[in-house]
C-alpha positions in Angstrom: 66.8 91.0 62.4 65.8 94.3 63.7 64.5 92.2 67.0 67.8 91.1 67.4 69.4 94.2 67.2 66.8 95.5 69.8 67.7 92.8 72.2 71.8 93.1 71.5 71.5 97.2 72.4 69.3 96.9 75.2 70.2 99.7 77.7 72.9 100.9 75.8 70.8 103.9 74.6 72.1 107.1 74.5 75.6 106.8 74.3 75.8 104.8 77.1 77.6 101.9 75.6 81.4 104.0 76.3 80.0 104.3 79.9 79.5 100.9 80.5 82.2 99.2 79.0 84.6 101.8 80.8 82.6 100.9 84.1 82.9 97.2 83.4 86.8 97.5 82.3 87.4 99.4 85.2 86.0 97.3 87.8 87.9 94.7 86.1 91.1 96.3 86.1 90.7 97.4 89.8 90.0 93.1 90.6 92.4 92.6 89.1 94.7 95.0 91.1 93.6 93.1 94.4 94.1 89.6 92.5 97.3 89.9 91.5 98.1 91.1 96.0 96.6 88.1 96.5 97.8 85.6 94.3 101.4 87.0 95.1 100.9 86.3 98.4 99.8 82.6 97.7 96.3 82.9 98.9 93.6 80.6 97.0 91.3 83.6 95.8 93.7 85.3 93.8 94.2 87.1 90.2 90.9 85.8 88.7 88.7 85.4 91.6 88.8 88.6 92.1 88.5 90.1 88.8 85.1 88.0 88.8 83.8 89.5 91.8 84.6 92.7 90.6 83.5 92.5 87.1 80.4 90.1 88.2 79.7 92.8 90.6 80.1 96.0 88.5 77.8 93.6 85.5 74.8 93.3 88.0 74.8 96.9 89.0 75.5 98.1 85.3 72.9 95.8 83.9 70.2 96.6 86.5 70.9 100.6 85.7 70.6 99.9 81.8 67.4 97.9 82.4 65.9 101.7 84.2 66.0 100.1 88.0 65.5 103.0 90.5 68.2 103.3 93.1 66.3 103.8 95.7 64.6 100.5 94.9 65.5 98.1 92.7 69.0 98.6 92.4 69.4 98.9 96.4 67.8 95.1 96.3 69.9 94.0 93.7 72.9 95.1 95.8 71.7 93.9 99.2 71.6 90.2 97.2 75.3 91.1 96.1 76.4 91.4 99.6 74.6 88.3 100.8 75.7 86.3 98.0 79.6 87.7 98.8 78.9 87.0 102.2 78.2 83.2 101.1 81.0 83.1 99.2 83.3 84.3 101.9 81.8 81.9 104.0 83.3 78.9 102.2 86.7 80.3 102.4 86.8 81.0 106.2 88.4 77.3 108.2 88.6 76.8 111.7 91.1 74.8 112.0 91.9 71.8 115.0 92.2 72.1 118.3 93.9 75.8 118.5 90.8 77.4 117.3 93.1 79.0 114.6 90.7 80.6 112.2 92.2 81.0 108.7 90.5 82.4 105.5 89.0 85.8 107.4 91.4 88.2 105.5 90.5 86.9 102.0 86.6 86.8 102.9 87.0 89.8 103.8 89.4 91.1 100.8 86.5 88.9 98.3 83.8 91.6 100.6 85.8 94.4 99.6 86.8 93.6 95.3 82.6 93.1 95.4 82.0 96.6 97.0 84.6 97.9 94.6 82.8 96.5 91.8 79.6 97.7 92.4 81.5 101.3 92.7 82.5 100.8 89.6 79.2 99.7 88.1 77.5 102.6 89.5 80.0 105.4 87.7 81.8 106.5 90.8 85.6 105.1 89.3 87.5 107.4 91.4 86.2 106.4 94.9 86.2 102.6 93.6 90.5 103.8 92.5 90.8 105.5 96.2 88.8 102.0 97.8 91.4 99.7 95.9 94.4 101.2 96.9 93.4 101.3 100.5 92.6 97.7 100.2 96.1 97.1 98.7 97.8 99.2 101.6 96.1 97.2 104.3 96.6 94.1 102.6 100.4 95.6 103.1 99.9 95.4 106.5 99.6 91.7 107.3 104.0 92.4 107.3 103.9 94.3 110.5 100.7 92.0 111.7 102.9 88.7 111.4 106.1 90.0 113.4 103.7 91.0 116.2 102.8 87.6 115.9 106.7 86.3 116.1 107.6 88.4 118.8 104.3 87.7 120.8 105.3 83.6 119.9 109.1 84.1 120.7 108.4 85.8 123.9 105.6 82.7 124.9 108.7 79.8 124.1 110.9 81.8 126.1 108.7 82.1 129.0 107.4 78.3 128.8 111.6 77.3 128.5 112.1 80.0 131.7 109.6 77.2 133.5 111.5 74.6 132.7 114.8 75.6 134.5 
């Protein structure tokens, strides 16, 4: 019994056990913050896609610092694999689609990128700068309003120039 015990409070010595279930709720919480932009917006990774990439994220960091990695070694490997495994990940949700070369999917690969970085924040104790990295990511998510009347204007201005050719 007292194995088990060992096992269940592995790196959780110390007090440490507040720490990381803060970190872990936090990064969770700040996921979900991105999700629920995203799934608003109707975009396939939404609410709980990101809360697992933020929480996976923060787990792999949290668990990796509880286990006595070093940062300059271990842990800087473990989050090089995060960021190639996001990068994977954000990868299959990227489509070029027919002839026009329209490429769809960048902004939530790259929104997926940035709920992983968050995470890992989190995970690593440093909630306020993972707080100040999700509400810029919320703001320029907020942009894609003044992005997509460019894009009307830019689209109105092309019909009425192809129509002007037609006269």
């Amino acid at each position: 019994m007292e194995a088990l015990w060992q096992e269940l409070t592995s790196g959780l010595h110390d007090g440490k056990l507040i720490h990381v279930i803060i970190r872990l709720f936090a990064a969770a919480l700040l996921g979900s913050l991105i999700g629920i932009q995203r799934e608003s917006s109707g975009k396939p990774a939404g609410l709980r896609t990101h809360m697992f990439v933020s929480l996976g994220t923060a787990l792999f960091v949290v668990s990796c610092t509880g286990a006595g990695m070093s940062p300059d070694t271990g842990l800087s490997r473990v989050i090089q694999g995060i960021i190639t495994g996001i990068g994977f990940l954000g990868a299959g949700s990227i489509l070029k689609l027919g002839v026009e070369h329209e490429i769809k999917g960048l902004t939530t690969a790259a929104g997926v990128l940035m709920t992983a970085a968050i995470g890992v924040t989190a995970g690593l104790g440093s909630l306020g700068i993972a707080l100040i990295a999700t509400i810029l990511t919320l703001i320029i998510f907020w942009l894609h309003r003044f992005e997509h009347k460019g894009h009307m204007h830019q689209a109105v201005d092309q019909t009425n120039q192809k129509h002007e050719g037609d006269l």
